[in-house]
C-alpha positions in Angstrom: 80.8 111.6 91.1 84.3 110.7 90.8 86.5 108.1 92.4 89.9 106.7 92.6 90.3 103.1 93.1 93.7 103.5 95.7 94.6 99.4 95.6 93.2 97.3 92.8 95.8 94.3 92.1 95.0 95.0 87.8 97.6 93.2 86.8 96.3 89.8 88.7 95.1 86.9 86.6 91.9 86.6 87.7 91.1 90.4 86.2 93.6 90.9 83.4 91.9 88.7 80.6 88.8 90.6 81.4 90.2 93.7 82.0 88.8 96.3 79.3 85.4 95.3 80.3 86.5 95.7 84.0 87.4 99.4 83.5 84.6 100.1 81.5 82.1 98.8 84.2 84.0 101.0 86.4 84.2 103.8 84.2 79.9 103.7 84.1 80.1 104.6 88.3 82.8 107.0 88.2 85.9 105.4 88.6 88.5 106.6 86.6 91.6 106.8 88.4 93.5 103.5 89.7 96.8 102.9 91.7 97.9 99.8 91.1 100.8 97.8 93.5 102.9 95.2 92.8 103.6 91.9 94.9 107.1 90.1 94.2 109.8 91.1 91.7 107.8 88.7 89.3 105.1 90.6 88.2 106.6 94.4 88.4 107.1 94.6 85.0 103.1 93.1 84.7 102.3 96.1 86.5 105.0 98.7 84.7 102.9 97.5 81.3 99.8 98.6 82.4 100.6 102.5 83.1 101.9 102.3 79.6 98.9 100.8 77.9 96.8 103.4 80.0 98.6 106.1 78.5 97.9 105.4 75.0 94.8 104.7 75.7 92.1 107.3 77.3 89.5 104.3 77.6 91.7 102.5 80.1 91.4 105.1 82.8 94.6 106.1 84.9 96.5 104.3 85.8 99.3 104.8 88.4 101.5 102.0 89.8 103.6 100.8 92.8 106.4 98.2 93.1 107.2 96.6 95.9 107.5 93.5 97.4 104.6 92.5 100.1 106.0 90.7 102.8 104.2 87.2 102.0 107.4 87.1 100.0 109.9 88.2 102.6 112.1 85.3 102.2 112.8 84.9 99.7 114.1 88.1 98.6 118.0 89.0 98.0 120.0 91.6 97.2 119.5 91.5 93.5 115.9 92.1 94.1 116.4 95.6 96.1 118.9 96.4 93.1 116.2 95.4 90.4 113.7 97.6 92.0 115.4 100.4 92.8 116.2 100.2 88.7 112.7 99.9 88.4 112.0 102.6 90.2 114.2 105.2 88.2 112.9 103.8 84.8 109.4 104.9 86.2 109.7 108.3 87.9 105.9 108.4 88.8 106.0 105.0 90.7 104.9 104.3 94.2 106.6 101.8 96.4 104.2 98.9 97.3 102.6 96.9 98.5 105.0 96.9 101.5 104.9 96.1 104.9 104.1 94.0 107.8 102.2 90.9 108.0 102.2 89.1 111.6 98.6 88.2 111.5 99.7 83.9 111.4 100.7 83.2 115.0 102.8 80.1 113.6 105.5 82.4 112.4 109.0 82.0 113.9 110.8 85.3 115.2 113.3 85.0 111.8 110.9 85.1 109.8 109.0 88.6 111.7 112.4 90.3 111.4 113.1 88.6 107.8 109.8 90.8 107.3 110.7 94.5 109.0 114.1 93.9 107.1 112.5 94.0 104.0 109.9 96.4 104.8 112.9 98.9 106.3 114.7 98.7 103.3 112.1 99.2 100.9 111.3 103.0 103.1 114.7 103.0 103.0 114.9 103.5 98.9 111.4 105.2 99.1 112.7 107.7 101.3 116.0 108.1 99.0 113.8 108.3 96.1 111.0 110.8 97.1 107.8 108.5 96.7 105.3 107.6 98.5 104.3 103.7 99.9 101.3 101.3 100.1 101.5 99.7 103.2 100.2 95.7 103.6 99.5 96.0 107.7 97.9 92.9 109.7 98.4 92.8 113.1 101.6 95.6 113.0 100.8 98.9 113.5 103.2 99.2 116.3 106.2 97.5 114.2 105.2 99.7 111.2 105.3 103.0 112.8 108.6 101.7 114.4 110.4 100.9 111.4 108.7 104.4 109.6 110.5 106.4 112.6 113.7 104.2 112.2 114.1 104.9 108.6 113.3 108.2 108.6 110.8 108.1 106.0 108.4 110.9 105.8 106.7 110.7 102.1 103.8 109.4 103.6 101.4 106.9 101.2 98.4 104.4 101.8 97.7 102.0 104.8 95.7 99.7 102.4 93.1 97.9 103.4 92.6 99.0 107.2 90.8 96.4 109.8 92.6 98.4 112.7 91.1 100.8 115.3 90.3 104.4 115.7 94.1 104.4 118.3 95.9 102.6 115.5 94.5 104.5 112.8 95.8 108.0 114.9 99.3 106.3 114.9 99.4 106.1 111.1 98.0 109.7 110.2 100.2 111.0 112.3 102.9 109.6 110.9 101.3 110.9 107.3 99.5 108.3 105.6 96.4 108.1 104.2 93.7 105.0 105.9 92.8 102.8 102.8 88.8 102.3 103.7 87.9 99.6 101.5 85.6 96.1 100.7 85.6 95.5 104.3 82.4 97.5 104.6 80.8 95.2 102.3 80.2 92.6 105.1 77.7 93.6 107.9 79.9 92.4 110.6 82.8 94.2 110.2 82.1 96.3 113.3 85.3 98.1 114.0 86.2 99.4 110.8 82.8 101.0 110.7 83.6 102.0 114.4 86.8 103.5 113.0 85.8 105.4 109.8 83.6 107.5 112.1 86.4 108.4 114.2 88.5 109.8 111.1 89.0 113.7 109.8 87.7 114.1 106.5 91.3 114.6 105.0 92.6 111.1 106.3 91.0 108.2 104.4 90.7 106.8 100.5 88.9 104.3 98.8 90.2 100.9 97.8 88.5 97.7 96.7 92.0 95.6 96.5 90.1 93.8 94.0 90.2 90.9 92.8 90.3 90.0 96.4 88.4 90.5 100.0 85.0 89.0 98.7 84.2 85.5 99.2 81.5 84.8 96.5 82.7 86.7 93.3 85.8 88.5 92.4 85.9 91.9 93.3 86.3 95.1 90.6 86.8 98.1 91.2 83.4 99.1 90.1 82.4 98.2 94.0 83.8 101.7 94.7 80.7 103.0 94.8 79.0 101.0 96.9 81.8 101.2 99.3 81.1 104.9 99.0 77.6 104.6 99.2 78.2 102.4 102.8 80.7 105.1 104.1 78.0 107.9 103.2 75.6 106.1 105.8 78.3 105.7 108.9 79.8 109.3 108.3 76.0 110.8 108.1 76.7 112.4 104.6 76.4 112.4 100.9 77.9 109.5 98.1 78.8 112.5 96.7 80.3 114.5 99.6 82.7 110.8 100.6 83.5 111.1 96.3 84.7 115.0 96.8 86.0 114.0 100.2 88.3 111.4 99.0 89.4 112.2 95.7 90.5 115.9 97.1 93.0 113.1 99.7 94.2 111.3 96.4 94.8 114.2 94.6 97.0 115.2 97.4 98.5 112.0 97.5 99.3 111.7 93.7 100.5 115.3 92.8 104.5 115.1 92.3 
């Protein structure tokens, strides 16, 4: 079986030390392929560094990589930064934009700083529309601003909703609008009832794997070898094969990755 890691965060400290060891733990289950976002204008060049290191070395996997700016880091973000990235983006044709979006899950937050948010997010869509390529979308608590600011913007390159906790009505708004459900390490805890609720609920051509590792697991860091056991836990809801979710989902990547 093969598998495609959709969101690992490779470039993070808590992996990148470790990181040939990482990949070839994920290598021994099948996972060779990784996309890999960006956060904040800090660390896209971080992430630029690892497609090149994958390319000159086979061992590494592949590697493809999104920059973006996730919208923990809405504010502060200026114009320079949507100039640097969209430089960013034409030094690396094969780039994804992300991890974008909408975060609205802390009820504390003032109105400013929601729109501060979909201004970003709208713009990034913007230059993702402009430049043909696909997004990874960060969505808590948004689906109805998302699809909003998607229709707005006109974008239509379609992409990733990483990381979905949503339900089966919210995941219909996004694949209708052309994106991909990122099914991820939430189906590692027991009582995650609605994403389990919602994975049965989708075609077989609308859902990935992720792990966002290093992240979503409270008692070790996550790797991306934990694709197959997400697999695995997907195999049992959907009534199928590991190997049938491992065709399944690397036939949507493959679509999603092909210029």
């Amino acid at each position: 079986m093969n598998f495609t890691d959709t969101h690992c965060h490779l470039a993070d400290a808590a992996l990148r030390e470790n990181l040939p060891h990482i990949l070839t733990a994920a290598r021994k289950v099948g996972v060779k392929r990784f996309i890999v976002p960006a956060t904040r204008p800090q660390d896209w060049q971080d992430v630029a560094d690892l497609a090149q290191r994958s390319s000159e070395n086979p061992l590494w996997g592949n590697i493809h990589i999104a920059l973006g700016i996730h919208p923990w880091f809405s504010d502060g973000i200026a114009e320079r930064d949507f100039v640097r990235l969209e430089t960013m983006l034409a030094r690396y044709p094969q780039a994804w934009v992300g991890e974008i979006g909408l975060d609205f899950y802390d009820k504390t937050q003032t109105p400013q700083q929601r729109e501060r948010q979909i201004q970003v997010f709208s713009r990034q869509l913007a230059i993702a529309q402009t430049l043909r390529r696909r997004v990874i979308i960060h969505n808590l608590k948004a689906t109805a601003d998302i699809a909003a600011a998607v229709k707005q913007t006109g974008f239509a390159q379609g992409g990733i909703v990483h990381a979905f906790s949503g339900s089966a009505e919210e995941a219909r708004v996004l694949t209708k609008l052309g994106f991909k459900i990122g099914i991820g390490s939430l189906l590692l805890n027991p009582n995650a009832r609605k994403i389990r609720e919602t994975l049965k609920t989708l075609n077989d051509t609308d859902f990935v794997l992720e792990t966002d590792s290093p992240f979503m697991l409270k008692k070790e860091i996550n790797t991306p070898a934990n694709i197959l056991r997400i697999a695995e836990i997907a195999a049992q809801i959907r009534g199928v094969g590991a190997a049938d979710i491992a065709a399944i989902t690397e036939r949507n990547a493959d679509s999603l990755l092909r210029p």
